[in-house]
C-alpha positions, 0 to 999 in steps of 0.5 A: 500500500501507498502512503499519501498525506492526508493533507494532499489527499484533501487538497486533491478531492477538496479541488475535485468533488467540490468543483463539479458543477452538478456535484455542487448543485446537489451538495448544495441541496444537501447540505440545505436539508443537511442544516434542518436534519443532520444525519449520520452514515455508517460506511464499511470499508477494508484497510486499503481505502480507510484513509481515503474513505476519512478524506471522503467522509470530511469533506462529506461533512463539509459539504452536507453537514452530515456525519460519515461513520467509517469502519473498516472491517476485513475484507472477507468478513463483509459479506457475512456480517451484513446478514447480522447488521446493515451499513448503510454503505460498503465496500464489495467485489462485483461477484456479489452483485447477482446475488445481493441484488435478487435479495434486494439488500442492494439499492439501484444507482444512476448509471450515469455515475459510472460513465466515466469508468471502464466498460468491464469495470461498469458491467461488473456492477450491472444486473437486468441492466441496472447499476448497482455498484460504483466500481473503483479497482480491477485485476486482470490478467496481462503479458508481463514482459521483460522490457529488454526483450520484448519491447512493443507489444506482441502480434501473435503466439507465434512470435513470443514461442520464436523467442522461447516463450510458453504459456505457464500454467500452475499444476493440476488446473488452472482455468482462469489462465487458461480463459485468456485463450480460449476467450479468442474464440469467443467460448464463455463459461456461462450462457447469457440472457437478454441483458446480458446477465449469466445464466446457470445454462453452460456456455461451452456448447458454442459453435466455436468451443470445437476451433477452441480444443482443436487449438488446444490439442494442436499447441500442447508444446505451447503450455509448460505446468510450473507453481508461481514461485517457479514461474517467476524464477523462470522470467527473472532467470532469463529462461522465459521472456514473458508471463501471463499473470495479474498485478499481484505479480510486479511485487517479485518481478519488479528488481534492479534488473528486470523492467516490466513491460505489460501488454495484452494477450495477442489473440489465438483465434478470431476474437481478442484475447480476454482475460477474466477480472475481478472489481472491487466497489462500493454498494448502497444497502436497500435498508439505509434509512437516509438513501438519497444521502448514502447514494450522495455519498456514493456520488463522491466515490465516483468522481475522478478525483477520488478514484485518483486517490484510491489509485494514489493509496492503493497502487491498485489498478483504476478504472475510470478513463482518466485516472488511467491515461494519468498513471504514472507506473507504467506497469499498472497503466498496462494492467488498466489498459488490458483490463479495459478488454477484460470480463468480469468474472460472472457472478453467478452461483453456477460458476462454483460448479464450473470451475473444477470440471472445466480446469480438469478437462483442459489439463486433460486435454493439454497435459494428458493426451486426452481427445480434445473433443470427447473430453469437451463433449463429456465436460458439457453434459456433466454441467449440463446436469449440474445445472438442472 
């Protein structure tokens, strides 16, 4: 985590949020009603955007009069706790979305707040075509490279395997890696409905799934299996050029000797090659008794400003436009602008029983010789009563 003062921090968002013309307006007619009835918020937040979330709440109070409660919790324990107690705002992985907003624990948001923001970032938070969430960091899957080697970014598979490259994998299974490829052949994990919200019906059976594990069978020399610890010794070493890992990897990979270039996935089939990615938010609960004051508050978080001082404090990879054209790293300006591409792990239910058959037969296929077409085919009919 990055340290940013407190009082740059308040600079920044106080020339921000309070300089929005429409952002005024609002605040203006709540800090009037504000003035007659204070209120007070509650707001669950992680360790990584507490002190963001206090420089927000601040200037919340300056501009609304009313008081932001920030609390921070750990990550993993929000979604359990909001069975016992109910904030009125917190912090969340899109995953949940589905699930909360068919309980009706979750307000819906003006779209409009996420208009700025990355397409993947804004769909992560959308079910039956409404905005739930207010999006403000994303992981995804990229082509580290050393910057020695590889230079600009790579036109095809073909050129990285000419330099010695192949595509890690980690033992046993691995499908989110895996996705990357099979992804440029248009073949998703899940079916799709009307507005475009995932199904429980397998996506696997598209016509193109065939093209896929013909590929796959046919580039099996392409994949190697080695654990992450061997995988980043491999591209340190110099006996890899490139490894196809999230932003969690600059940590090892960033020494005196080794300078990140992060591209995207050059395609294998007809369509761009597509990582999976996971976003990270802020939800309004259904059960606030001040909505329209929590969904200010919301507001705030999706200013530019603010999504800049995330970025700032977190190192995280950002997710509204401008913010990303302003990165200074330019590893994670890589991560942002691949994620753009990117797909939002689907949050649905079914995916819990998707992921182990589908790693399963694609090791397989890749690493055990197995008919790419009999073991697809098998795959699809144990999913398919999986999910009746």
């Amino acid at each position: 985590m990055r340290s940013v003062s407190l009082a740059l921090a308040s600079v920044l968002l106080l020339s921000g949020c309070s300089s929005s013309e429409s952002q005024s307006s609002t605040s203006a007619d709540a800090s009037d009603s504000g003035a007659n009835s204070p209120v007070a918020l509650e707001m669950w937040v992680d360790q990584e955007l507490t002190e963001v979330a206090n420089v927000v709440a601040e200037q919340f109070l300056v501009d609304t009069g009313n008081r932001v409660i920030v609390v921070e919790k750990r990550f993993s324990d929000i979604r359990s706790e909001l069975q016992v107690s109910v904030p009125d705002l917190f912090v969340g992985s899109h995953e949940w979305t589905d699930e909360l907003a068919q309980a009706g624990q979750v307000a819906k948001l003006d779209s409009g707040l996420n208009s700025d923001m990355t397409q993947a970032a804004s769909l992560g938070f959308q079910y039956r075509g409404e905005s739930y969430g207010i999006p403000y960091a994303i992981e995804s899957l990229a082509l580290i490279c050393d910057e020695n080697r590889v230079p600009t970014q790579p036109a095809s598979l073909t050129d990285l395997n000419d330099i010695g490259y192949k595509i890690a994998l980690s033992p046993g299974s691995d499908p989110y890696t895996l996705f990357t490829l099979q992804s440029s052949f248009d073949v998703m994990p899940l079916a799709t409905d009307e507005f475009g919200d995932w199904t429980p019906e397998t996506g696997f059976n598209n016509p193109n799934s065939k093209l896929f594990t013909d590929w796959l069978g046919s580039e099996r020399e392409a994949f190697t299996e080695l654990d992450y610890g061997s995988a980043i010794e491999a591209v340190l070493s110099g006996n890899q050029p490139c490894l196809l890992s999230g932003p969690w990897a600059l940590g090892s990979l960033q020494t005196d000797t080794f300078t990140p270039k992060v591209f995207e996935f050059p395609a294998v089939g007809e369509f761009p090659a597509r990582s999976l990615s996971t976003v990270k938010g802020l939800f309004v609960s259904s059960g606030s008794q001040n909505p329209e004051q929590a969904k200010l508050l919301a507001s705030y978080f999706a200013d530019s400003s603010t999504q800049q001082l995330i970025q700032l404090q977190t190192g995280r990879v950002p997710v509204e436009n401008s913010v990303i054209e302003s990165v200074e790293d330019s590893a994670i300006e890589g991560f942002a602008k691949a994620a753009k591409n990117s797909i939002p792990i689907p949050a649905s239910s079914m995916m819990q029983q998707v992921w182990a058959p589908w790693g399963l037969t694609l090791r397989s296929i890749l690493f055990e010789g197995a008919d790419p077409t009999e073991s697809w085919s098998s795959m699809i009919s144990k999913l398919a009563e999986a999910s009746q």
